[in-house]
KEMI-944517 format. One line per 8 residues: number of its first residue (from 1); for each residue x, y, z negated of C-alpha. Coordinates in Angstrom, 3 decimals, decimal comma. Layout:
BEGIN
NUM	X/Y/Z | ...
// end
This chain:
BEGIN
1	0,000/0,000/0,000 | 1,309/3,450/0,676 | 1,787/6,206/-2,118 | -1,530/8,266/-2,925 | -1,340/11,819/-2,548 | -1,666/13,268/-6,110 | -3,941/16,010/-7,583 | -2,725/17,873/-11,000
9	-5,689/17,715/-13,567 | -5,829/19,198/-16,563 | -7,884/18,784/-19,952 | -9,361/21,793/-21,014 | -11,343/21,646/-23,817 | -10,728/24,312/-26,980 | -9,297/22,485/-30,104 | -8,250/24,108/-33,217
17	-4,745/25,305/-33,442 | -2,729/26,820/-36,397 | -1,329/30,230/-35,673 | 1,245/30,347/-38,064 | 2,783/27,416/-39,351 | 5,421/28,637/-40,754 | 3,447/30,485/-43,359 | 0,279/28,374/-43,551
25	2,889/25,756/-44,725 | 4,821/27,760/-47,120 | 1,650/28,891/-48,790 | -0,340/25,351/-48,562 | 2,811/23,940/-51,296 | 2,496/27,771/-53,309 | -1,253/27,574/-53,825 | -1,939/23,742/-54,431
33	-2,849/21,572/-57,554 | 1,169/20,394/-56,874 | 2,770/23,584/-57,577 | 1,229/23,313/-61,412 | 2,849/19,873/-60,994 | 6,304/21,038/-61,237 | 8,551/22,972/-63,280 | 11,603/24,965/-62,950
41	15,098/23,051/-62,458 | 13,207/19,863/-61,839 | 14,731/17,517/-58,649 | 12,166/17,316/-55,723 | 12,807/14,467/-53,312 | 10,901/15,615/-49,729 | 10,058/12,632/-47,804 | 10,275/12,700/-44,200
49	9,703/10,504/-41,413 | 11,009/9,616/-38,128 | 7,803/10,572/-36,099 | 8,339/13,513/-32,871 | 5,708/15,782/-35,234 | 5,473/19,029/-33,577 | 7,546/21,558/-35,310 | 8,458/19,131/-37,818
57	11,898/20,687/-38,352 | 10,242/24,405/-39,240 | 7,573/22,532/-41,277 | 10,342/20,770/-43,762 | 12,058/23,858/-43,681 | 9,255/25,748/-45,291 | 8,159/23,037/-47,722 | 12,028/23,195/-48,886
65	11,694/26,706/-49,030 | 8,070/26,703/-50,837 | 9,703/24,423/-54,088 | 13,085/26,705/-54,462 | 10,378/29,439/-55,043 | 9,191/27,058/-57,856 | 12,471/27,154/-59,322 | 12,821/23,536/-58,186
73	15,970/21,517/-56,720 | 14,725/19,932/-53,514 | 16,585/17,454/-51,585 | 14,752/15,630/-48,340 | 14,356/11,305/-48,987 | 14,066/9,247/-45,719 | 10,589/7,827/-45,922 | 10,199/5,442/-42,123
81	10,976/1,967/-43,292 | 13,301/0,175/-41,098 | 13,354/3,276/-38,383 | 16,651/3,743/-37,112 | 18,028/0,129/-37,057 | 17,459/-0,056/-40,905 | 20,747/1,443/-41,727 | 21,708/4,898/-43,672
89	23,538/6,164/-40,332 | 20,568/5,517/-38,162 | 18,128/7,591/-40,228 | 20,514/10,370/-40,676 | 20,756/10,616/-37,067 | 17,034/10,354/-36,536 | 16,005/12,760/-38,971 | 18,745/15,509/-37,480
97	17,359/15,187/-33,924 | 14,060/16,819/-35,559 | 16,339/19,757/-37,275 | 16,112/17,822/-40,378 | 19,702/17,958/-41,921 | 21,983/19,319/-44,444 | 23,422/22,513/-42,006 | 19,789/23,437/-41,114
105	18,367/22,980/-44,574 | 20,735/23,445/-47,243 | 19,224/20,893/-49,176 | 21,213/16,924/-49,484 | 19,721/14,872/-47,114 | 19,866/11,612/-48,622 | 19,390/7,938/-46,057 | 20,730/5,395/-48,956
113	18,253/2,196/-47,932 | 17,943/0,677/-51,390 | 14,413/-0,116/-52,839 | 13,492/-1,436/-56,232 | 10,291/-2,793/-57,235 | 8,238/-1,193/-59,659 | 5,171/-3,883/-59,758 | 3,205/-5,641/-58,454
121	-0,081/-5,220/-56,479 | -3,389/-7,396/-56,447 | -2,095/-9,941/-53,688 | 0,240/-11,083/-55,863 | 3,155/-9,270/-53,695 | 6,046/-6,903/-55,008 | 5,683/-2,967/-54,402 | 8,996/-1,337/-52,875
129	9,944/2,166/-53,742 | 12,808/4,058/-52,886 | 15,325/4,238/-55,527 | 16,447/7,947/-54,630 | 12,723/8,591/-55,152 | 12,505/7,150/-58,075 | 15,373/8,957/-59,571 | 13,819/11,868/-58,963
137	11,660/14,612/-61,185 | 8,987/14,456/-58,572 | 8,559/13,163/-55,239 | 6,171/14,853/-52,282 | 5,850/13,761/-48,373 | 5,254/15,161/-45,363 | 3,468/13,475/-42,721 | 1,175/13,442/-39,656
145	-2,509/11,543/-39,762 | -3,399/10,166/-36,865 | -5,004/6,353/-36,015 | -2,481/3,907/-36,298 | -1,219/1,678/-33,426 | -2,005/-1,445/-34,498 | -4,848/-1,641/-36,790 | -8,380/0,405/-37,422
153	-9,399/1,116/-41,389 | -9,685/4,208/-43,856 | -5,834/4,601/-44,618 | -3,754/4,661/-41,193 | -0,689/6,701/-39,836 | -0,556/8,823/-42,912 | 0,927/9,954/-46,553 | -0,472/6,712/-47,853
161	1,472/4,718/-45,252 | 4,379/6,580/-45,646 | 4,165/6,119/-49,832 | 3,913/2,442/-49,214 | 6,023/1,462/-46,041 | 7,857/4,664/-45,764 | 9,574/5,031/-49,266 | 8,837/1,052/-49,090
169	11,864/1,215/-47,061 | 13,096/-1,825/-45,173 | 11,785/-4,629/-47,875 | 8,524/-3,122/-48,463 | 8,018/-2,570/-44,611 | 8,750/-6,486/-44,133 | 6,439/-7,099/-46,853 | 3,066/-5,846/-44,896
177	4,436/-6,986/-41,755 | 4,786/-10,058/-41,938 | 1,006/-10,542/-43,013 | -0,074/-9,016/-39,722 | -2,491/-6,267/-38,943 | -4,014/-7,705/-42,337 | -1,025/-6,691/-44,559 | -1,344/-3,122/-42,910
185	-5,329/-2,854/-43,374 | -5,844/-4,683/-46,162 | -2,696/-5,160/-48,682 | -1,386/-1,766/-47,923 | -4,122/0,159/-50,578 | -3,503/-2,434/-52,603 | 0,419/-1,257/-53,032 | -0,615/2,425/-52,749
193	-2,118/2,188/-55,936 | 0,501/0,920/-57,548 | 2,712/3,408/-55,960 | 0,052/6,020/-57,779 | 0,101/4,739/-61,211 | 4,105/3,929/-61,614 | 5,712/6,606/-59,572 | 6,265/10,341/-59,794
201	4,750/11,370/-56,553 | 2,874/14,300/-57,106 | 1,215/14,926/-53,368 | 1,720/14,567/-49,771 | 1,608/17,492/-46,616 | -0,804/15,959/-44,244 | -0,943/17,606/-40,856 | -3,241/16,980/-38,152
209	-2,420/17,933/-34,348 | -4,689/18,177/-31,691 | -4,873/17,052/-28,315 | -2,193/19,704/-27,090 | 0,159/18,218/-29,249 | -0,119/21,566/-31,492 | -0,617/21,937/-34,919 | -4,625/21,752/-35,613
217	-4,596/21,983/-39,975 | -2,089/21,581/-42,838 | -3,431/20,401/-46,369 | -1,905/19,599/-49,248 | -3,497/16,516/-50,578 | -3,286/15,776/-54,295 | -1,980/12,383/-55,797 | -5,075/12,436/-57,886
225	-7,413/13,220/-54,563 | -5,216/10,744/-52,049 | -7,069/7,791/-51,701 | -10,803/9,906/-51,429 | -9,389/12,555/-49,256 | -7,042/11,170/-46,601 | -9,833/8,558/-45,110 | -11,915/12,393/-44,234
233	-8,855/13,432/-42,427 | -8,481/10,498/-40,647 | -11,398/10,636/-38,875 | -11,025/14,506/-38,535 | -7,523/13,381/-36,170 | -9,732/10,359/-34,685 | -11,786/13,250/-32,897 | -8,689/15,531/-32,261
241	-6,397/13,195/-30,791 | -5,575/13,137/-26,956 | -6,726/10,813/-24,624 | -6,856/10,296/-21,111 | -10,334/11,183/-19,807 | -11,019/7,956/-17,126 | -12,682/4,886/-18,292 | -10,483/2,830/-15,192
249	-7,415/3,549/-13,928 | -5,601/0,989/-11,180 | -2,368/2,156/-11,515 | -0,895/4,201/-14,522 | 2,745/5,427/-14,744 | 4,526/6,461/-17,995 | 7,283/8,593/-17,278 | 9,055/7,624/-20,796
257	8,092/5,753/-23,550 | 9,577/6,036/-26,936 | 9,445/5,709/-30,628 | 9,203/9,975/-30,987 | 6,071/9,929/-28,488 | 4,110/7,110/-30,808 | 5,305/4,251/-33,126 | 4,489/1,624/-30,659
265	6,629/3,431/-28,153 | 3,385/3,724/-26,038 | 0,496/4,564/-27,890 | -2,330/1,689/-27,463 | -5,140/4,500/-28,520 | -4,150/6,045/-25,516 | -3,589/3,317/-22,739 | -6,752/0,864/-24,233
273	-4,401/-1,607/-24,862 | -3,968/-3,070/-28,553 | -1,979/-6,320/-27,127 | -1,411/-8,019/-30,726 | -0,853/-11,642/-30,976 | -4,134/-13,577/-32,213 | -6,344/-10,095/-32,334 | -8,875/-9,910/-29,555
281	-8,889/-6,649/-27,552 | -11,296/-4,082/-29,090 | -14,181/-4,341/-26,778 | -14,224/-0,054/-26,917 | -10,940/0,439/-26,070 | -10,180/2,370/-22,886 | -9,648/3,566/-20,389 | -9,330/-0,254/-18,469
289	-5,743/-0,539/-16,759 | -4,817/-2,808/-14,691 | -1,280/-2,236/-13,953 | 1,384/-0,329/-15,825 | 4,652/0,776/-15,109 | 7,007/2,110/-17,986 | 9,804/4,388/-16,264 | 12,424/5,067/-19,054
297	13,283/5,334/-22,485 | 13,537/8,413/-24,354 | 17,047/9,374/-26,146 | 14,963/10,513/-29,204 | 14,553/6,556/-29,503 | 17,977/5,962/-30,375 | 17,798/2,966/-27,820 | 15,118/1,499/-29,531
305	12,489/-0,098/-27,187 | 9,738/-1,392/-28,816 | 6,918/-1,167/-26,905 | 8,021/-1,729/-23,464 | 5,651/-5,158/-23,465 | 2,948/-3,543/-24,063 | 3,399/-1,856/-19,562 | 3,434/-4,568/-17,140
313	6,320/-3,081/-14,938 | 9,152/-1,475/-15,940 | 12,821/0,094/-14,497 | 16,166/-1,166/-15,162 | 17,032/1,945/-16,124 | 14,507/1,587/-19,345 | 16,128/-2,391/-20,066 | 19,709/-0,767/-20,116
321	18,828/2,266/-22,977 | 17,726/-0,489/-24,927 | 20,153/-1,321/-27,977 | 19,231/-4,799/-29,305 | 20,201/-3,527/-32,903 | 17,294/-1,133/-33,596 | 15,332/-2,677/-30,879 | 15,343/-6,072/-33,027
329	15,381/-4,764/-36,399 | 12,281/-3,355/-35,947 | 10,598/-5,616/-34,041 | 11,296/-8,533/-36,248 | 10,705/-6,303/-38,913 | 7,177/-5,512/-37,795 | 6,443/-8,339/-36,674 | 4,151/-7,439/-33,587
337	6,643/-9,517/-31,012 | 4,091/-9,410/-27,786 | 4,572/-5,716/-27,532 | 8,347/-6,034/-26,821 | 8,580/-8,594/-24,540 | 10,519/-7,570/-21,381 | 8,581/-6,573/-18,406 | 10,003/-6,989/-14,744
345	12,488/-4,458/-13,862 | 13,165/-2,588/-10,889 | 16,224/-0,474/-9,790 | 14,137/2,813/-9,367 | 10,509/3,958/-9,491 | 9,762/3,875/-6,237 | 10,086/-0,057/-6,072 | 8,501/0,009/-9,531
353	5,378/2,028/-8,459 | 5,470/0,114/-5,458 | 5,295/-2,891/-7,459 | 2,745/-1,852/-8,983 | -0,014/-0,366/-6,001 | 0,713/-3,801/-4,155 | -0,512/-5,987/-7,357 | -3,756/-3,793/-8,882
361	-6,182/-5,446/-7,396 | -7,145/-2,636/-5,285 | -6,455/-2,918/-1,999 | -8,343/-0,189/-0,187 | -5,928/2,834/-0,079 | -9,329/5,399/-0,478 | -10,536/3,499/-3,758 | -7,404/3,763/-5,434
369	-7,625/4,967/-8,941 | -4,008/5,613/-9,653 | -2,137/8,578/-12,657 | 0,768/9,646/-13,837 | 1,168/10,594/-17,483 | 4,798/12,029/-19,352 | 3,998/10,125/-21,777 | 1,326/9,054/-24,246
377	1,990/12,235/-26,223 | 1,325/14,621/-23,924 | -1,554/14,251/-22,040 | -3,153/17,072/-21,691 | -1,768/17,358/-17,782 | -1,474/14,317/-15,557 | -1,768/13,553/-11,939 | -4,245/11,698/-10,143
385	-5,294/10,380/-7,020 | -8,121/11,406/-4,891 | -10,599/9,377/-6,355 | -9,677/10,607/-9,749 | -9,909/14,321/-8,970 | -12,863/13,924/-7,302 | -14,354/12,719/-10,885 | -13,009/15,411/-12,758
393	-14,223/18,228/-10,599 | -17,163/17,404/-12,166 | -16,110/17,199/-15,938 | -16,427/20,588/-17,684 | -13,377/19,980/-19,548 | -11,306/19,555/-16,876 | -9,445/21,829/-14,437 | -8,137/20,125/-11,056
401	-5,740/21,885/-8,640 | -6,917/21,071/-5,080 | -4,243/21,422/-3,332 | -2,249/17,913/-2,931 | 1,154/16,742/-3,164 | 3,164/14,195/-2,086 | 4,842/11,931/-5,386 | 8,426/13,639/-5,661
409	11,538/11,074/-5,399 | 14,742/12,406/-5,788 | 17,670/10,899/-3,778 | 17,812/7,691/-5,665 | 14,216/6,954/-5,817 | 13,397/8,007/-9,324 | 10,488/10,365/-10,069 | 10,900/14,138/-10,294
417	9,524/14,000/-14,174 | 10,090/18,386/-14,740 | 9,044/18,819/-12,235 | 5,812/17,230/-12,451 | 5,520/18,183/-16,186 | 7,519/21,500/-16,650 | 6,188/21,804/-20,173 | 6,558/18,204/-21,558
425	9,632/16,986/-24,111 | 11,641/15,518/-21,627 | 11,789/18,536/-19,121 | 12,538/20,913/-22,681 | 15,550/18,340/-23,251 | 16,878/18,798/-19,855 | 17,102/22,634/-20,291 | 18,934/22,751/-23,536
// end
């Protein structure tokens, strides 16, 4: 099949945003229920994550800056489990691609990976906490909600996941794992409250993003209020989040994939694809795709991966970024194996495209349903085939360019990625 002619579409609906973060952060920490919490002198340990949050690095910065005007001594805590190949190195370097170190801080930044337990919760199983944590006068977090990758129920991406697998580090991410989407849905509540009564976490920064990718609301959440409020907010990022607007789609390409754009590398709320071992498909997942090609692998990633399974074709270009250290750890460590198995490769995206129009079960040229996506991130633009556009014209909440284009190859037969998507991550990385 020959290469559609592609139409640029983009969603247009109005979503919340936060005008100033900066201050709507600083002031969120001054005027909560946690600021009573503490008291001058005190050692704050920040946890932070190793998720591509939108302005993460100015958001840190400001809760830093926001317990120094307590009179506190903060210091930032890694809090993502067995991110970054499970070792102190790897997390250092993860958390100072976000602006998260020592020279932009002035705080320690502290990556030790030892856990203690502190008890036990009600299946029986040890509760992990970071001993750095622990150590501490008082410990906070700051973290994104948004639905989780692999499992649906009232505590999801979040502070509670991040008190409990987070700060869990690598043992008390193994724990839940290794039970499946269960040990996520189910057991992790069950440590959170054990987390609650033994620890001296005091309350969590939850921000919510919208489909932009933009900072939609910033709350301080209360230890005390944790486990009422952060189901509300969940749902609250359920309707913000971004999601392509077709129900079917042929052919979708992913420009990169990666553990910065969504913990399963590509997010399965986005593509319709949950792809677990012995869990059905969820019957309201969508849009239906029926071939995917994965293109590369961003360097935020730190050569890990995971995900790649989860598109049907892929480059070699992706397979070779891959380092089987971090790539494995996590993997094993997660225990969600179908997700990572290898694709076939291709030497450039033409072929892999190519692979992919001749195999989508959509042979008529005019019919074609095919898109092209940065990412699962960003996808508020994308480009679509004729078919596609024609659909949207008639979707308030959509804007579609009508003039056409051919797909742009460079020399070696790789997409033209900035300049499809001027504004998405990987164009901003080539400029710097």
């Amino acid at each position: 099949m020959d290469f559609p002619t592609i139409y640029s579409v983009r969603q247009i609906a109005e979503q919340p945003t936060v005008s100033n973060v900066a201050d709507t952060v600083y002031q969120a920490w001054l005027n909560s229920p946690v600021a009573k919490r503490v008291k001058p002198g005190q050692r704050i340990a920040i946890g932070c994550g190793s998720r591509g949050i939108n302005q993460i690095g100015l958001i840190v910065q400001q809760t830093v800056r926001a317990f120094q005007e307590l009179g506190t001594k903060p210091f930032i805590v890694a809090a993502m489990g067995s991110h970054g190949g499970a070792t102190p190195q790897g997390q250092r370097e993860l958390l100072a691609s976000y602006r998260i170190s020592e020279k932009e801080l002035g705080v320690p930044v502290v990556t030790d990976m030892e856990a203690q337990v502190i008890g036990t919760n009600s299946w029986g199983e040890p509760v992990w906490w970071d001993k750095n944590a622990l150590a501490a006068d008082g410990v906070v977090t700051v973290s994104r909600i948004k639905p989780h990758t692999d499992y649906r129920g009232p505590y999801e991406s979040g502070i509670t996941k991040m008190l409990v697998i987070g700060l869990g580090k690598r043992e008390g991410a193994s724990q839940h794992h290794r039970w499946g989407w269960k040990g996520l849905q189910q057991m992790l509540p069950e440590s959170a409250k054990v987390i609650l009564e033994k620890t001296k976490f005091l309350g969590g920064l939850a921000i919510l993003e919208n489909a932009q990718e933009l900072t939609a609301h910033l709350q301080v959440v209360d230890r005390d209020e944790l486990l009422q409020v952060e189901p509300q907010l969940l749902k609250r990022a359920f309707d913000l989040m971004g999601r392509l607007p077709f129900d079917e789609i042929d052919v979708l390409v992913v420009g990169e994939i990666g553990k910065n754009y969504s913990g399963a590398g590509i997010d399965p709320n986005v593509v319709g694809r949950l792809l677990i071992e012995a869990a059905p498909e969820l019957e309201t997942n969508k849009p239906k795709i029926t071939r995917m090609c994965a293109l590369d692998l961003s360097p935020e990633s730190h050569g890990n991966g995971t995900g790649v399974g989860i598109a049907d074709l892929t480059t070699q270009r992706l397979l070779d970024r891959i380092e089987q250290e971090p790539f494995r750890m996590n993997n094993l460590t997660a225990c969600f194996l179908w997700r990572s198995k290898l694709p076939l490769a291709f030497p450039n995206d033409r072929e892999c495209i190519q692979a992919a129009l001749d195999t989508c079960w959509q042979p008529i040229p005019e019919k074609l349903k095919f898109a092209i996506i940065p990412n699962t991130l960003e996808v508020a633009e994308l480009w679509v085939s004729h078919p596609l556009a024609e659909w949207a014209k008639t979707q308030s909440t959509l804007a579609v360019n009508p003039t056409p284009m051919a797909i742009p190859f460079d020399e070696n037969g790789n997409l033209k990625q900035e300049m499809l998507f001027p504004h998405c991550v990987r164009a901003k990385r080539s400029t710097k």
